[in-house]
C-alpha positions in Angstrom: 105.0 118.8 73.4 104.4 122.2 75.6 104.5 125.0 73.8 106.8 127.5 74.7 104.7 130.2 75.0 102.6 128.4 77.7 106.1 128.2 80.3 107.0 130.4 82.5 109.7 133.1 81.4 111.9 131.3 83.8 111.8 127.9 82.4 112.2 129.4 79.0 115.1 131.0 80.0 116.9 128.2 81.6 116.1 126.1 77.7 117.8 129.0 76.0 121.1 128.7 78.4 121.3 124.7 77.6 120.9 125.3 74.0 123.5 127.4 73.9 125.9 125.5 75.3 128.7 123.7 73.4 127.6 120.5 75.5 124.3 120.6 74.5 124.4 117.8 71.7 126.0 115.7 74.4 123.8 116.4 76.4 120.9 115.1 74.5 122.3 112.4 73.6 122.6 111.3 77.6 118.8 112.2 77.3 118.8 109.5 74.5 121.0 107.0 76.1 118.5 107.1 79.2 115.3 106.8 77.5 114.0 110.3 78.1 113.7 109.4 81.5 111.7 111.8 83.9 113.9 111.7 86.9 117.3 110.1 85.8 119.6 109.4 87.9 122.7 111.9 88.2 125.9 110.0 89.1 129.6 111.2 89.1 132.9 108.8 88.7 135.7 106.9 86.6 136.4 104.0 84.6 140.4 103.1 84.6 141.8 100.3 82.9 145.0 98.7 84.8 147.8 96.6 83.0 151.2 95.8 83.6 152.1 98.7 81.3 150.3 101.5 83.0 147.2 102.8 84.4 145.0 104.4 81.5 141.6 106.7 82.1 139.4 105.3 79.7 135.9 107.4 80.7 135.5 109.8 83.5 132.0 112.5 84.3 134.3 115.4 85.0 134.6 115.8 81.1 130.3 115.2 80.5 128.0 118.1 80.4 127.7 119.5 84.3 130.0 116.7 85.2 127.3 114.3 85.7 126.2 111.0 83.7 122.6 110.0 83.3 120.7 106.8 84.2 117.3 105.5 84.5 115.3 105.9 87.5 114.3 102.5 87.2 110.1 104.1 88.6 107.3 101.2 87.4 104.9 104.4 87.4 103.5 105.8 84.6 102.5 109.2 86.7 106.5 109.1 87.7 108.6 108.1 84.7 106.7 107.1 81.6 109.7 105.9 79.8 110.5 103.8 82.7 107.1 102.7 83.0 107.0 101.9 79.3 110.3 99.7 79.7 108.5 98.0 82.9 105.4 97.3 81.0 107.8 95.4 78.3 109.3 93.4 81.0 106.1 92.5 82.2 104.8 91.7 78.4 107.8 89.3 78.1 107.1 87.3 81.5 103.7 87.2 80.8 104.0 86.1 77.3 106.9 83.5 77.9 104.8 81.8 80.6 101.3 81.8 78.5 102.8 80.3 74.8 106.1 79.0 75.6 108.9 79.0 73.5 111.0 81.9 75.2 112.7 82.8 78.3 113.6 79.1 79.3 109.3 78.1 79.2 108.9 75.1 76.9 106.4 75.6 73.8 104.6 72.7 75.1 103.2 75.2 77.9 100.4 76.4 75.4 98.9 72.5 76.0 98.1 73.6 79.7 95.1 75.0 80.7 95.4 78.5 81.7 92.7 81.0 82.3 92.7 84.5 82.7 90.3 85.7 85.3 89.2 89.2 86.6 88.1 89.6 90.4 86.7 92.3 91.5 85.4 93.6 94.9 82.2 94.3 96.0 80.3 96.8 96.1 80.4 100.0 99.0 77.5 102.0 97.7 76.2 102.8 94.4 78.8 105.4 92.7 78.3 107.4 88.8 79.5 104.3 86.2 79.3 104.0 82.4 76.6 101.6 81.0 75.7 99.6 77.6 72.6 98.4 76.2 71.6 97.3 73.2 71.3 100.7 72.0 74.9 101.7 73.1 75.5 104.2 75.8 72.9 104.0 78.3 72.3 106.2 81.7 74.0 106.3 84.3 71.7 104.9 86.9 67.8 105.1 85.6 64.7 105.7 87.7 62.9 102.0 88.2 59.1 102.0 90.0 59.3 105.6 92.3 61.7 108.0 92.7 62.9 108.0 96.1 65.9 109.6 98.3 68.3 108.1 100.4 68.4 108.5 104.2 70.3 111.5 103.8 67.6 113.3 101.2 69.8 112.8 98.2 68.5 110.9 94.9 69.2 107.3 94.7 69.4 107.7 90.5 71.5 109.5 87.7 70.1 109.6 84.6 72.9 111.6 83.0 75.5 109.5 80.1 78.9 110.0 81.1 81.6 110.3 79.0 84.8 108.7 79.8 86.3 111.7 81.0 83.5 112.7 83.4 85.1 113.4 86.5 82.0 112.0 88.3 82.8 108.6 87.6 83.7 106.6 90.1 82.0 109.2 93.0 79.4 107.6 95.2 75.8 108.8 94.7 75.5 109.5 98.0 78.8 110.1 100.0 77.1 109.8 103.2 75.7 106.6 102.3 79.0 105.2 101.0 80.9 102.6 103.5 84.3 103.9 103.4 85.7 101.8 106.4 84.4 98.5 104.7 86.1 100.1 101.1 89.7 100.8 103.0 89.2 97.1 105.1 89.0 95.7 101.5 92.0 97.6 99.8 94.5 96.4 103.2 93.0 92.8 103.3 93.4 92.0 99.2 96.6 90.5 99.4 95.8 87.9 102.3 91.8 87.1 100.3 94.0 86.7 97.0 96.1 83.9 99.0 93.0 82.4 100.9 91.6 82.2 96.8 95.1 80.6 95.8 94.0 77.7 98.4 90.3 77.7 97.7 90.9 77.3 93.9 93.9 74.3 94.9 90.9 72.6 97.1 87.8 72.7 94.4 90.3 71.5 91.8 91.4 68.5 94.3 87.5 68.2 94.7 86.5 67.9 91.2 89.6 65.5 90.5 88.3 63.7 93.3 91.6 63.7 95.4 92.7 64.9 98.6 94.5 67.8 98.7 98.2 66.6 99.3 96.9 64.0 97.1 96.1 66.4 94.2 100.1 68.7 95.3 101.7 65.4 94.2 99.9 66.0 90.5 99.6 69.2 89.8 100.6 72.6 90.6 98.5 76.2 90.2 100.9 78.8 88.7 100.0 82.4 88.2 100.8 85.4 87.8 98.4 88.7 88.8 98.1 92.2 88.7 96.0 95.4 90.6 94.5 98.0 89.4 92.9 100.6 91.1 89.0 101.0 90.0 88.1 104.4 89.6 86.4 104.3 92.7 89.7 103.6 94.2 89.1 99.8 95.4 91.4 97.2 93.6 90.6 95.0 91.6 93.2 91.7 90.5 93.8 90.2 86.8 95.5 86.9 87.0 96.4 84.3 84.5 96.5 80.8 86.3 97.6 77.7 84.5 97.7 74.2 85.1 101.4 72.4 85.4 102.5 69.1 86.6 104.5 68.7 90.3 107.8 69.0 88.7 110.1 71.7 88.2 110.3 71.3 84.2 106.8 73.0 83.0 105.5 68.9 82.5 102.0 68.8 81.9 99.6 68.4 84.6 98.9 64.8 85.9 95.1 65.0 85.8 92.6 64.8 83.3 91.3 68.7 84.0 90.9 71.1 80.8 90.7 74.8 80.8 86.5 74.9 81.5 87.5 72.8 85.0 90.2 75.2 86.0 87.5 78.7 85.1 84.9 76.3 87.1 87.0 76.0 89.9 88.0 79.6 89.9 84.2 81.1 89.7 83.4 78.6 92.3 86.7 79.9 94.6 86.2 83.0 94.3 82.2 82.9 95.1 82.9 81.3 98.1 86.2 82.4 100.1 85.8 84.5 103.1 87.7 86.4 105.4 86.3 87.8 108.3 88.2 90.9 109.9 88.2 93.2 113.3 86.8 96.6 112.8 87.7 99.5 115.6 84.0 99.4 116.6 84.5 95.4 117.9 82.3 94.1 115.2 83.5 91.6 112.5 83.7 92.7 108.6 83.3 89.9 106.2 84.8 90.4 103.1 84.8 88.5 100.0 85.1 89.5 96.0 82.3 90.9 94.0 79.9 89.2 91.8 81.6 90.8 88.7 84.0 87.9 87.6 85.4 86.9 84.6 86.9 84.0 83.3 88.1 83.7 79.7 90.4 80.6 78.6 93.3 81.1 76.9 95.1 78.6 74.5 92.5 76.9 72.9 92.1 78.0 69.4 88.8 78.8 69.7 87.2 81.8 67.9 86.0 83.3 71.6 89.2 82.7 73.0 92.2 84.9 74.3 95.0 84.2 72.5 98.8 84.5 74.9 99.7 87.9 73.1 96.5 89.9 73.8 96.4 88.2 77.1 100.0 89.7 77.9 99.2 92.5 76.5 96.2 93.4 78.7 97.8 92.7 82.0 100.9 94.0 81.2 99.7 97.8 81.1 98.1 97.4 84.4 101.5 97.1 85.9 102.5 100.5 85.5 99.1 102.5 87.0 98.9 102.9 90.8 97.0 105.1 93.0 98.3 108.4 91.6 95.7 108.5 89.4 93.7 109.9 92.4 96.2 112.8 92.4 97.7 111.4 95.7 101.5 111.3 94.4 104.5 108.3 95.1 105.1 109.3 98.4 103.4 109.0 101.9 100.9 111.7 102.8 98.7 112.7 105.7 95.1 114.3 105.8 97.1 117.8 106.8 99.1 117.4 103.1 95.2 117.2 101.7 94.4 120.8 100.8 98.5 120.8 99.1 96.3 118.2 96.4 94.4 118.6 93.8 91.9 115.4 94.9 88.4 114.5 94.6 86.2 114.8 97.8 85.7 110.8 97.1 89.5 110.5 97.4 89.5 112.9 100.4 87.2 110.6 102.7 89.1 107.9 101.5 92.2 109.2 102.3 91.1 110.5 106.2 89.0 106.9 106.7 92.5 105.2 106.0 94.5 107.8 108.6 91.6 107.1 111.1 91.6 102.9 110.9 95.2 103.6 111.2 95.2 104.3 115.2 94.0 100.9 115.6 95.8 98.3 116.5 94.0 96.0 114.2 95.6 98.2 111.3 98.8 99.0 112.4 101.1 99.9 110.0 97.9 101.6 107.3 99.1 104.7 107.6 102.4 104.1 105.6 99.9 103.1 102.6 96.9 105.8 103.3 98.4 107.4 99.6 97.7 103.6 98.2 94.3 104.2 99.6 95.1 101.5 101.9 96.4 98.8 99.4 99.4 97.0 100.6 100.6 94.5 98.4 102.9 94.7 95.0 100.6 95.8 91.9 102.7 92.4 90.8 103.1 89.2 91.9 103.8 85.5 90.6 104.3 81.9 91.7 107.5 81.1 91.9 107.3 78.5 88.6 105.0 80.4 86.1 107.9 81.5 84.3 111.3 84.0 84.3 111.2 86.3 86.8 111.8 90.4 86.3 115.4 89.9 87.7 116.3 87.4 85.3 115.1 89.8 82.8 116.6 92.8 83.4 119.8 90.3 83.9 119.8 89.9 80.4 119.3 92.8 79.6 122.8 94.3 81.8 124.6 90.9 79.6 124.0 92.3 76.6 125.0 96.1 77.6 127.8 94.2 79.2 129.1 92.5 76.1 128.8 95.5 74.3 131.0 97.2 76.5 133.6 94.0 76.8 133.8 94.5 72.8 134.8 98.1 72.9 137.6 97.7 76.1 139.1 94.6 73.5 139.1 97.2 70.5 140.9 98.9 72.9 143.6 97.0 73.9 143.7 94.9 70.9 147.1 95.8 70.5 148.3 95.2 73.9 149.2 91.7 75.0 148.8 92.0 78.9 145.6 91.8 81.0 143.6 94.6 81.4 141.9 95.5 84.8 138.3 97.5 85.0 138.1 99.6 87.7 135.2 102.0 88.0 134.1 103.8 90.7 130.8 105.9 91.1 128.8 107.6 93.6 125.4 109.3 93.3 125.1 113.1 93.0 121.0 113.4 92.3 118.1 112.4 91.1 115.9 114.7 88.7 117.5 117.3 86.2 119.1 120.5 87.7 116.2 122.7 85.7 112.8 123.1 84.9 114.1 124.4 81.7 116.2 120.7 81.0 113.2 118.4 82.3 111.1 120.3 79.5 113.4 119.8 77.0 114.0 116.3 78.2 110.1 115.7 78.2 109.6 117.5 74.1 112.6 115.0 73.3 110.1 112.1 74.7 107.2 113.1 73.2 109.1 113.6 69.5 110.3 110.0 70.3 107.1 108.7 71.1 105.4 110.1 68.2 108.1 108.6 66.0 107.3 105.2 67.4 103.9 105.2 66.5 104.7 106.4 63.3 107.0 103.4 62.6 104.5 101.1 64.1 101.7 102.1 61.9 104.4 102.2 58.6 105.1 98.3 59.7 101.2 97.3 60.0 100.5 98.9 56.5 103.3 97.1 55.0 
């Protein structure tokens, strides 16, 4: 919570208005209703109910504080909306979760029998940049001195002895920026999502290889399901978490028709992703190959065993990936250009990032980059499943409206309990703004969140004591 000492007399002032308003409880109560959202949704309109005895105003904004009523934005984004984000990351958790155990959202329990594996693929490397390191003492340095000092080709050092801390703003920053290949870095961020699909049909083809089947051969017995995530590294290159599971051809979650455990399906995904290529055009006519970095990671899932992932913490590790995007850089939502540069408070890292993108972009090879230069290049959803690893966001949120739905079907038949006649909805609605009209009501809205959150945690950590 900011204190109010640290706002500007402004904002203050605008808080002291809204508190003294007679609408102020209802007021925070829409704040409730909404989550604490960041930027709600303002919208203005009606509800009428219609019988044959008369038309009757049942709800209408022009009565609600500043005439407005408050929705969610809906954002995925932490940096944007972290209620919203927090709500997204839950959705995620439950399609996740429902298709790694089974026994929720329509996924059969007997799902937890299939192999699944969840694998980390990272990207290669661009030049050495500051990291954290372990050895068997803990925290180790940066990047030691082995044999002779020496400097690059542009008379910087080639080591860091220092130990960051997590916080260190050097992290993630090449060593040497000049040495750093940013158009190889931005090549990799555009190109992920088609050398994600090209892996999709490399891991499909050592599978079929190891079963001993051809490939349409090996479609008629089994199907690869998944479901992945990006991240942003902090040297701004994605990186993709996936669980991929094993099913039969069928549309029922039926067990796979081949004799292939969860150690065959992490085999064939560590031999996939060592070997798929994809070549591409740079603007200087010569050919980039790119491929994932020797950093992988396959852990099964499922199994029982003590070294094993089990479907929650799985979930639970992917799903808060699915809020974070490149505006951890300090690049925003929205598209930028390298004149909107000095407007942000960015990294010099990000900076040559950000102009290598704009640059690539007047190529016809990469047309279209420049919409995505403030994803650093990246172009595909931070999200994405096959269509049959389990329910599907929609189908979530579905629910979700169904139950708000029934709630509100309950209170319009309290309502004309007495009557006898059918009673028409009408509602009508239409959108008057996104965002709070203040500075002074976004930081009340944003203390409200913060009491809430802190409550949460509380209850959470009453409920693991007990």
């Amino acid at each position: 919570m900011t204190p109010t000492a640290t706002l500007p007399a402004q904002t203050v002032d605008e808080i002291v208005v809204r508190a003294g308003r007679p609408d102020f409880d209802r007021w925070i109560e829409q704040v409730t209703r909404c989550g604490h959202c960041s930027r709600p949704v303002r919208l203005r309109g009606r509800i009428e109910h219609r019988s044959a005895t008369g038309r009757q105003l049942a709800y209408s904004t022009d009565t609600e504080p500043d005439r407005v009523l408050l929705i969610r934005c809906g954002n995925r984004r932490a940096a944007a909306c972290p209620s919203c984000s927090y709500e997204y990351a839950g959705d995620m958790w439950q399609l996740l979760y429902a298709g790694a155990a089974g026994g929720r959202k329509g996924v059969p329990e007997s799902i937890r029998s299939h192999p699944l594996v969840f694998a980390t693929l990272t990207a290669p490397g661009f030049g050495p940049v500051h990291t954290t390191r372990t050895d068997r003492s803990g925290p180790a340095r940066c990047r030691p001195v082995h044999g002779t000092p020496r400097l690059c080709q542009h008379g910087r050092p080639t080591w860091c002895t220092a130990i960051h801390a997590e916080d260190d703003p050097r992290l993630g920053q090449p060593i040497c920026p000049d040495c750093y290949d940013y158009p190889g870095h931005i090549a990799f961020n555009w190109h992920a999502p088609e050398l994600w699909r090209r892996f999709t049909i490399a891991v499909r083809r050592a599978l079929a290889r190891a079963a001993g089947l051809t490939a349409a051969e090996f479609a008629r017995r089994c199907r690869v399901s998944f479901v992945k995530v990006a991240e942003f590294q902090r040297r701004g290159v994605v990186h993709f978490h996936a669980l991929i599971r094993l099913d039969g051809p069928g549309e029922d979650y039926q067990p796979p028709q081949l004799s292939i455990d969860a150690a065959g399906l992490a085999d064939a995904i560590r031999h996939a992703a060592a070997h798929v290529r994809l070549t591409v055009e740079m603007p200087d006519g010569s050919g980039l190959v790119l491929r994932f970095g020797e950093q992988l990671d396959t852990q099964t899932v499922n199994g029982g065993q003590a070294e094993e992932l089990t479907p929650e913490h799985a979930a639970r590790y992917i799903a808060k990936y699915a809020t974070k995007s490149a505006e951890d850089f300090g690049l925003g939502d929205r598209r930028i250009s390298p004149e909107t540069l000095p407007l942000l408070d960015v990294s010099d890292h990000a900076q040559r990032l950000v102009r290598q993108a704009w640059q690539l972009g007047e190529h016809e090879a990469y047309d279209g980059l420049r919409r995505w230069v403030h994803m650093l290049g990246f172009r595909g959803h931070f999200a994405s499943k096959s269509r049959r690893y389990s329910i599907t966001l929609g189908a979530i949120r579905g629910e979700r409206r169904a139950y708000r739905q029934r709630q509100a079907d309950e209170h319009v038949r309290e309502l004309a309990a007495d009557e006898q006649d059918t009673t028409l909805i009408v509602a009508r609605w239409e959108f008057a703004g996104l965002g709070y009209l203040t500075t002074g009501d976004t930081a009340l809205a944003l203390s409200a969140a913060a009491r809430a959150r802190e409550q949460r945690q509380i209850a959470k950590e009453e409920r693991a004591v007990a």
